[in-house]
C-alpha positions in Angstrom: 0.0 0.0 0.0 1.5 3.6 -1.2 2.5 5.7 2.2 0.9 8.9 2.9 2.9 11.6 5.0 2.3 14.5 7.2 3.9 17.5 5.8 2.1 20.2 7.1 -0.1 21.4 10.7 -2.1 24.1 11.5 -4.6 24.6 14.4 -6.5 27.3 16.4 -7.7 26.6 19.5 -7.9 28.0 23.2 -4.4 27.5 23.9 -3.0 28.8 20.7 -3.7 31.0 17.8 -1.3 28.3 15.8 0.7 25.7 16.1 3.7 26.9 18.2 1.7 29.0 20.8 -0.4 25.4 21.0 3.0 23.6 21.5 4.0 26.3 24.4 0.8 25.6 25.8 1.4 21.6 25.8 4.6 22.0 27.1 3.6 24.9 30.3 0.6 22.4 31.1 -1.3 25.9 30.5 -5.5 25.2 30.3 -7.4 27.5 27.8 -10.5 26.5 29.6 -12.2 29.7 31.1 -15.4 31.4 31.7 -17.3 32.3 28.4 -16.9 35.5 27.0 -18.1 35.8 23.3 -21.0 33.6 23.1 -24.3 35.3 24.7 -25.8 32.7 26.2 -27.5 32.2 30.1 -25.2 29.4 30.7 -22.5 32.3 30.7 -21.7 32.4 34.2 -21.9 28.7 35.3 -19.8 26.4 32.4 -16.4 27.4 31.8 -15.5 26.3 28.1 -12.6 26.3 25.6 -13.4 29.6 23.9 -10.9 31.4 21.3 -10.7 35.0 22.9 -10.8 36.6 19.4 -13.9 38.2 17.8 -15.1 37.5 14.3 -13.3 40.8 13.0 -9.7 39.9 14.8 -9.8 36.2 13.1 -10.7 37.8 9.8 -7.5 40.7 10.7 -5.5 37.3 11.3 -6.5 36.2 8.1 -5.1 39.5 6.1 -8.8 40.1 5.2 -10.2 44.1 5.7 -12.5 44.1 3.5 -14.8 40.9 1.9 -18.6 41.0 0.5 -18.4 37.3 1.3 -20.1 36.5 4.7 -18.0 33.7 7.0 -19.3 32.1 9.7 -16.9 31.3 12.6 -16.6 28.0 12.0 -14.9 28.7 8.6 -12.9 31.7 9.6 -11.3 28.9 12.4 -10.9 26.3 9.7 -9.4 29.0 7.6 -7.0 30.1 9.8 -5.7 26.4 10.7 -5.8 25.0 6.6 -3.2 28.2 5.6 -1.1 27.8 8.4 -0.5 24.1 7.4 -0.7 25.1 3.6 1.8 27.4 4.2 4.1 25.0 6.4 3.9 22.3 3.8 5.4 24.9 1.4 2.0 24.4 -0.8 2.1 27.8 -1.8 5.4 27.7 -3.8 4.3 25.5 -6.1 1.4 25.2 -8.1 -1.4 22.6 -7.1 -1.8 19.0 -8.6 -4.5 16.2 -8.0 -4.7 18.1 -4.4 -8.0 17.3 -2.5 -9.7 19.5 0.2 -11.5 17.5 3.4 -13.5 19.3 5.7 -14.8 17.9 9.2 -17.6 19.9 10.9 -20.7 19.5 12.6 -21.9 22.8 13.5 -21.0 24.2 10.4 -22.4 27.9 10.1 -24.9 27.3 12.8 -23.5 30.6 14.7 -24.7 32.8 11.7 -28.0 31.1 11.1 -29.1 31.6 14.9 -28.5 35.2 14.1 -30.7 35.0 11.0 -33.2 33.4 12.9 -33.0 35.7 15.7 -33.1 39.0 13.2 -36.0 36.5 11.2 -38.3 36.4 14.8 -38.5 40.2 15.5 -38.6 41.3 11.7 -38.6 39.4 8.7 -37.5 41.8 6.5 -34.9 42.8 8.5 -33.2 39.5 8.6 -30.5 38.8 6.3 -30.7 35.8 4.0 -26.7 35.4 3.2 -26.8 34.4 7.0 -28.7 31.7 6.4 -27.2 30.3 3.0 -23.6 30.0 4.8 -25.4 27.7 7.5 -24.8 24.6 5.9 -21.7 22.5 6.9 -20.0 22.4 3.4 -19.7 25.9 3.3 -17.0 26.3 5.7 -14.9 23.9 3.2 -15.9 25.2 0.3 -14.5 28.8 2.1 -11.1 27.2 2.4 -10.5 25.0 -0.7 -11.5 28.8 -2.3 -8.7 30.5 -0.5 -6.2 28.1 -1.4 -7.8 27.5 -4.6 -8.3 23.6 -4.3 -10.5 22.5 -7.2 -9.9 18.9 -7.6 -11.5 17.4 -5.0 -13.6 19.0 -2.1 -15.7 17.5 0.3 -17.3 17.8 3.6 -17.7 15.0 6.7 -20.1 15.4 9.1 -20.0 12.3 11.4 -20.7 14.2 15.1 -16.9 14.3 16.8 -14.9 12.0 14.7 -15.7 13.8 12.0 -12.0 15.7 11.5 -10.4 11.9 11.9 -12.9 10.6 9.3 -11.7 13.3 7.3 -7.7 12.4 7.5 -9.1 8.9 7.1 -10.9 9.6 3.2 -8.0 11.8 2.6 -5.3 9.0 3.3 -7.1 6.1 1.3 -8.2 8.9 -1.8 -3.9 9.0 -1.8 -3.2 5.6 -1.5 -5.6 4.6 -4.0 -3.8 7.5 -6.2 -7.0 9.2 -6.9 -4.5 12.3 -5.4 -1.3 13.3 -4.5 -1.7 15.8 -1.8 -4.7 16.9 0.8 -5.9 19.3 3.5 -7.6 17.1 5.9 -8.7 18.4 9.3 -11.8 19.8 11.2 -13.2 22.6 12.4 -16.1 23.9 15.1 -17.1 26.9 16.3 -19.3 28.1 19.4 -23.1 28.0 18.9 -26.2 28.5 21.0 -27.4 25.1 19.4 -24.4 23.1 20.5 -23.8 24.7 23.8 -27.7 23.9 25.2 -27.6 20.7 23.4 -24.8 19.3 25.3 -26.4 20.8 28.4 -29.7 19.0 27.7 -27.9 15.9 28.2 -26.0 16.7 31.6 -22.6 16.3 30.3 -21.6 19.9 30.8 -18.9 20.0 33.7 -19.5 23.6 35.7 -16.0 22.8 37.1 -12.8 22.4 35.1 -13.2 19.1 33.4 -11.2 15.6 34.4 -10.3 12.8 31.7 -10.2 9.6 33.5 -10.7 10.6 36.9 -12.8 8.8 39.1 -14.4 12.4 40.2 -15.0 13.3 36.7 -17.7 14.9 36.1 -18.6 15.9 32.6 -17.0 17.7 29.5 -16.0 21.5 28.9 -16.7 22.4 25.4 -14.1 24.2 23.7 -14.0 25.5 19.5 -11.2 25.6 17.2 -10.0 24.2 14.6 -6.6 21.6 13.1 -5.9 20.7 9.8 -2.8 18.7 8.4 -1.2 18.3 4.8 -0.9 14.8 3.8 1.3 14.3 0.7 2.3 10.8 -1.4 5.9 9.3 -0.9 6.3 10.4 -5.0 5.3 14.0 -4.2 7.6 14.0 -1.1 10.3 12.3 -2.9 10.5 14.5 -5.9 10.1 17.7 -4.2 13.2 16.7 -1.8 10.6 16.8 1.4 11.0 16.0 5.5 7.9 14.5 6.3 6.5 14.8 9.9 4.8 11.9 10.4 3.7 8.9 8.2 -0.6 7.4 9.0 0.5 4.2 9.3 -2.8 2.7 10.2 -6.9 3.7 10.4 -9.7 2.1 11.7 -13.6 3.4 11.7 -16.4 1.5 13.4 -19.8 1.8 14.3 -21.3 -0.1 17.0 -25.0 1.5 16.7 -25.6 0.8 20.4 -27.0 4.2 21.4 -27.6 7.4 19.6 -25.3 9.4 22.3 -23.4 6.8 24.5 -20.8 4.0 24.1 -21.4 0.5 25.1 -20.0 -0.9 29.0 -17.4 -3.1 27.1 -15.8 -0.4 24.4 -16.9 -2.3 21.0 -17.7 0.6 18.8 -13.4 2.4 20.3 -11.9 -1.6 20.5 -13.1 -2.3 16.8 -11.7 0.7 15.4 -8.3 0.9 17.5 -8.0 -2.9 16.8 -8.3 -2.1 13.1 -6.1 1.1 13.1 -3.5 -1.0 14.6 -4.0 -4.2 12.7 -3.3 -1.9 9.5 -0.3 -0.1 10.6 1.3 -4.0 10.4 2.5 -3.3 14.2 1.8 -4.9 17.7 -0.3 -2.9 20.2 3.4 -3.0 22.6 4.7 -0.6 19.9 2.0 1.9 20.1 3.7 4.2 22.9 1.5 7.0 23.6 -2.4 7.0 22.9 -4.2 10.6 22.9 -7.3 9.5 24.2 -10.7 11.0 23.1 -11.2 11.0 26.9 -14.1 13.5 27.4 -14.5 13.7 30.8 -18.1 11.9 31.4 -19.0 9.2 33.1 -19.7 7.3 30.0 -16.9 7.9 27.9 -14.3 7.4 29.7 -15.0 4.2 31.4 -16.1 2.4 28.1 -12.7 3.9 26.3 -10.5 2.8 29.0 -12.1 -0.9 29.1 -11.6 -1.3 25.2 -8.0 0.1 26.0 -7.5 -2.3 28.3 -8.9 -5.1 25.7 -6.3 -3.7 23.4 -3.2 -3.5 25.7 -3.7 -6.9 27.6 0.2 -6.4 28.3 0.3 -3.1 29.5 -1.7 0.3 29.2 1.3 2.7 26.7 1.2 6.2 28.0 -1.5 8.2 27.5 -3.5 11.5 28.4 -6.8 13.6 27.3 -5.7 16.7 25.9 -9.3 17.7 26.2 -8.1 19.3 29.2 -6.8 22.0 27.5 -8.7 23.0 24.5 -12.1 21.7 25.7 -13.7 19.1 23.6 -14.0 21.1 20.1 -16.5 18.3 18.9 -16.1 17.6 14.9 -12.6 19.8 15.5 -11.1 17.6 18.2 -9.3 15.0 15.7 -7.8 17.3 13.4 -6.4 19.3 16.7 -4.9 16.2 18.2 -3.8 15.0 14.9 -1.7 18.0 15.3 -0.8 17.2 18.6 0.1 13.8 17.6 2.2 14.7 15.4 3.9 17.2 17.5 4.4 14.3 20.3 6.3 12.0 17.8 8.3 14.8 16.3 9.1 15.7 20.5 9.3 12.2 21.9 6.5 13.4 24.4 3.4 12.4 25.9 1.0 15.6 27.1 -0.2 15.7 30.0 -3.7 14.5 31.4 -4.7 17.7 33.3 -5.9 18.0 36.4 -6.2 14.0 37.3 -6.7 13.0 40.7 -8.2 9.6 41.8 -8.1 6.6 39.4 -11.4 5.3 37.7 -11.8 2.0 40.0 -13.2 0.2 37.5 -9.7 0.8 35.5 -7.0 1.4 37.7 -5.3 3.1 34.9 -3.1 6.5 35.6 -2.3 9.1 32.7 0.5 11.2 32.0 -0.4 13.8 34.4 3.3 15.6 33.6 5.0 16.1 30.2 6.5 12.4 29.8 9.9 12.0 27.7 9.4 8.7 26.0 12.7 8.0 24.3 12.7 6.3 20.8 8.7 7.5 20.6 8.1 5.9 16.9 4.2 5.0 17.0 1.0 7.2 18.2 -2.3 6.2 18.7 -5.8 8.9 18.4 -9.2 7.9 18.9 -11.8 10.1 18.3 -15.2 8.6 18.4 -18.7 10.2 17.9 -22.3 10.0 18.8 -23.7 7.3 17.3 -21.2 5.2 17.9 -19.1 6.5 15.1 -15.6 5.6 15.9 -12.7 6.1 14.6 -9.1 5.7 15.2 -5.3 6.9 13.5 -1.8 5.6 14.1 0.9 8.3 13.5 4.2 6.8 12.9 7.6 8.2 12.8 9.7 8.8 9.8 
């Protein structure tokens, strides 16, 4: 099977406007989660959250745009933001594009502009504005970046709840294996809405404290926004344009276990089937897997199912491993593309993240995460799950170069 590299990361996110403020962040165990500040919403005062302190204009001033009769929403401005900064660290921009393919992960979409449509729509119809509305849709936040980097080959949107950026890599990585392309931007992006924000409340998962990936005290998720995206280029492209690569995807995995429209099963099917496939592709043993960035959100639910299918997985020994939800919040369809990045950065490092603010063990487990940055010397395999509702899972093995 023809290898695919990592050539290029970008991200946004509460603990970084890009990739080296995120890395700082990482490394200074510094938490982006905070009281809410941007989004107008009741729940204001009571659920911190991962939010990007930046306003709509400032991301668009980070973007070099003044002026633009095109509308964004937030969710493409973040996904526009991460894409050029791992365009542009690729090197994509000094050469022109071939066979290059454009995969977007969202599940919010533009939702934050078609509340205010709606909003405007309620108190006076002919007040409200339409283009609000037509940028709603999910695809339009792709379709926003493959424009600004002029991708025309291939563009295409995934919406699979909060595997939906690792689905993304996923299609990307086979489209260039099969040589259907040579190079793709494959990531995720989500940005604060109203919608989001009280549906996740509706379901009591919403932490009102900081949240706690596999601690036995854990008490629900803090939702963050943001966005990661990575270039993933053939072996030919990377050979004849005398490239470094990253990282190599070594392996994939998706399953769905259908066992619940929003939780995961006791025993970890849905996260074992897809780790156990991501694995079994990468031609490796589950001993050389030596850090795992868990999807770890912080409920009761998630985190006792994913460490029981870890434990399935690693019958000789949990590898290292940490939730950096900690940190950025859980950035839903974003969160895979982000710790794509973050995977990356671990192998490049030799480091596993720490698991922030971990306490008391899950008794059920009796496993303990990185709570400190962790040197792992000789670091050559990565393992990241994300998995989404529905029972969509999916999971990536990074490899070293």
């Amino acid at each position: 099977m023809k290898k695919v590299f990592v050539t290029g990361l970008g991200t946004i996110s509460a603990i970084g406007n890009n990739v080296a403020e995120s890395y700082r962040s990482l490394l200074a165990m510094r938490s982006g989660i905070s009281a809410m500040q941007l989004l107008d919403s009741n729940l204001k005062s009571t659920l911190p959250v991962g939010e990007i302190k930046l306003t709509n204009t400032q991301l668009l001033q980070l973007l070099g745009i003044s002026h633009s009769q095109r509308i964004y929403s937030r969710t493409a401005l973040l996904a526009m933001i991460a894409a050029k900064e791992a365009f542009h660290h690729a090197q994509l921009h000094r050469r022109p594009l071939a066979r290059t393919g454009m995969f977007g992960g969202t599940s919010v979409g533009g939702m934050d502009r078609g509340e205010e449509f709606y909003k405007d729509y309620l108190a006076s119809p002919s007040l409200a504005k339409i283009d609000y509305a037509k940028v709603h849709d999910c695809g339009e936040s792709t379709e926003c970046v493959a424009d600004m980097l002029g991708i025309q080959d291939f563009v295409t949107t995934i919406s699979t709840a909060c595997s939906s950026a690792a689905n993304a890599i996923m299609q990307a990585t086979k489209m260039i294996q099969l040589g259907l392309l040579d190079t793709a931007i494959a990531g995720g992006a989500d940005a604060f809405s109203l919608f989001t924000l009280n549906g996740f409340n509706s379901l009591k998962i919403l932490s009102d404290e900081f949240c706690q990936p596999f601690d036995s005290n854990r008490k629900g998720l803090n939702l963050g926004e943001g966005a990661g995206f990575i270039v993933l280029e053939s072996e030919e492209i990377v050979e004849k344009n005398h490239k470094t690569p990253l990282a190599e995807i070594t392996g994939y995995g998706n399953a769905c276990d259908a066992f619940h429209q929003t939780a995961s099963s006791a025993d970890g099917q849905g996260a074992w089937l897809a780790m156990n496939a991501a694995i079994g592709q990468s031609g490796i043993a589950p001993e050389q897997i030596g850090y795992i960035n868990m999807h770890g959100t912080a409920t009761p639910n998630n985190d006792l199912s994913e460490g029981t299918a870890v434990k399935r997985i690693f019958t000789n020994g949990v590898p290292a491993f940490s939730s950096t939800k900690a940190y950025t919040g859980h950035t839903l369809a974003a969160s895979g593309g982000i710790e794509a990045v973050f995977c990356t950065l671990a192998l490049q490092h030799g480091v596993a993240f720490p698991n922030l603010n971990f306490q008391t063990p899950i008794e059920e487990l009796g496993l303990v995460p990185a709570t400190d940055v962790t040197s792992i010397p000789n670091l050559k395999h990565v393992l990241s799950n994300s998995f989404g509702f529905g029972g969509n899972n999916t999971s990536l093995v990074f490899s070293k170069c």
